[in-house]
N, C-alpha and C positions, 0 to 999 in steps of 0.2 A: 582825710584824703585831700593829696594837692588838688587843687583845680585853678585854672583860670578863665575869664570869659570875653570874650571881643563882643566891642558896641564900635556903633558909628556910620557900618558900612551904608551903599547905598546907591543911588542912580544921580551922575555930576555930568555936566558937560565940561567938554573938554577944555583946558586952561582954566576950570576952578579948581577949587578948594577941599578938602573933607578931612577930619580929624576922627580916629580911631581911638578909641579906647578899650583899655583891659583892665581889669579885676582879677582879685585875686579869694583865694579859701585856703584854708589847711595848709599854709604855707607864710614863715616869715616872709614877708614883701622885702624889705630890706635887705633882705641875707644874697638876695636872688638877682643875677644875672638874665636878662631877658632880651628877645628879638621879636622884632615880626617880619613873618614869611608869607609869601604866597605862591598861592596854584593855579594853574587854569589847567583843564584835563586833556590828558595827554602829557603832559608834562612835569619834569620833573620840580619838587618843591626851589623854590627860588629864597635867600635869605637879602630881605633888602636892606636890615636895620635893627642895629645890636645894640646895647649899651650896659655897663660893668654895673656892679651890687650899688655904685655909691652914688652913681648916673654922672662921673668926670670921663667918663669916655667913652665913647662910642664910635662908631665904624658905619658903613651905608656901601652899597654894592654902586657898581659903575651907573645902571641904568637910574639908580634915583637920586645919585648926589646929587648938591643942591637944589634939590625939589625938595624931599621930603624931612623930615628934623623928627629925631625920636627923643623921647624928654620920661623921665620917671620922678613919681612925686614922691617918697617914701612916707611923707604923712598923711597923705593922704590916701596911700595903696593904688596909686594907679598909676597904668603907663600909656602913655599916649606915642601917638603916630601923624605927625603935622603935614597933612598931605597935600602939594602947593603945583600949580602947573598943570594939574594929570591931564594924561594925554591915554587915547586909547588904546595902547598897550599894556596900560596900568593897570587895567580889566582884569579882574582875578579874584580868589577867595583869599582873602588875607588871614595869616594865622599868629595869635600870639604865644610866646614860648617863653618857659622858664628852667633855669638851672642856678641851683644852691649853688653861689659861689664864693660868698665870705670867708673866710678861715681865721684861724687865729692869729695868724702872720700876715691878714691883710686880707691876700685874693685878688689876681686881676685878669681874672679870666672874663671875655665877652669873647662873641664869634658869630659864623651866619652858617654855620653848615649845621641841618637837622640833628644827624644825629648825637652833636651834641649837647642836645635838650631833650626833657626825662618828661616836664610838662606842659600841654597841648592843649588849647580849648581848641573850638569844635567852629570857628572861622566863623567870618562875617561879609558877605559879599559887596565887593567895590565893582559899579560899572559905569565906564567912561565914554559918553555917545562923540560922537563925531559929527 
């Protein structure tokens, strides 16, 4: 069974730091296309930070460019979330997401909208005091 899992979250004040991390099971790590998203309730899921199967490109939503840098280690299985600045809007359940995207021609598919990702751990909460 795919799984993934988020580590890291946690209580920052505002203009620090916090690095997320994900894991992965039942699933080549390298094959996989991955983002982390977030939620706060009420609201709908936000994609803040994608990056492609090889980790040569990546994408970042308006609210967290140059704050935050998403990086995948494929030897090591994990993907991380370099989270710089945070302010407290960055408050939320952060979620990390994966989708098979290698192919035999290559593959270059990344992106930030949910539903194109298949799998989903179970989030890690980020909260940012003021």
């Amino acid at each position: 069974q795919e799984q993934v899992v988020e580590s890291g979250g946690g209580l920052v004040q505002a203009g620090g730091s916090l690095t997320l991390s994900c894991t992965s099971s039942g699933l080549t790590f390298e094959d996989y296309a991955m983002a982390w998203f977030r939620q706060v309730p009420g609201k709908e899921r936000e994609g803040v930070a994608t990056i492609s199967w090889g980790g040569s490109s990546t994408s970042y939503s308006k609210s967290v460019n140059g704050r935050f840098s998403i990086s995948k280690d494929n030897n090591k299985k994990i993907l991380y979330l370099q989270m710089n600045n945070l302010k407290p809007e960055d408050t939320a359940m952060y979620y990390c997401a994966a989708r098979k995207a290698k192919t035999p021609n290559g593959g270059s598919f990344y992106g930030l909208r949910p539903y194109e990702y298949n799998v989903w751990g179970q989030g890690t909460q980020v909260t940012v005091s003021s």
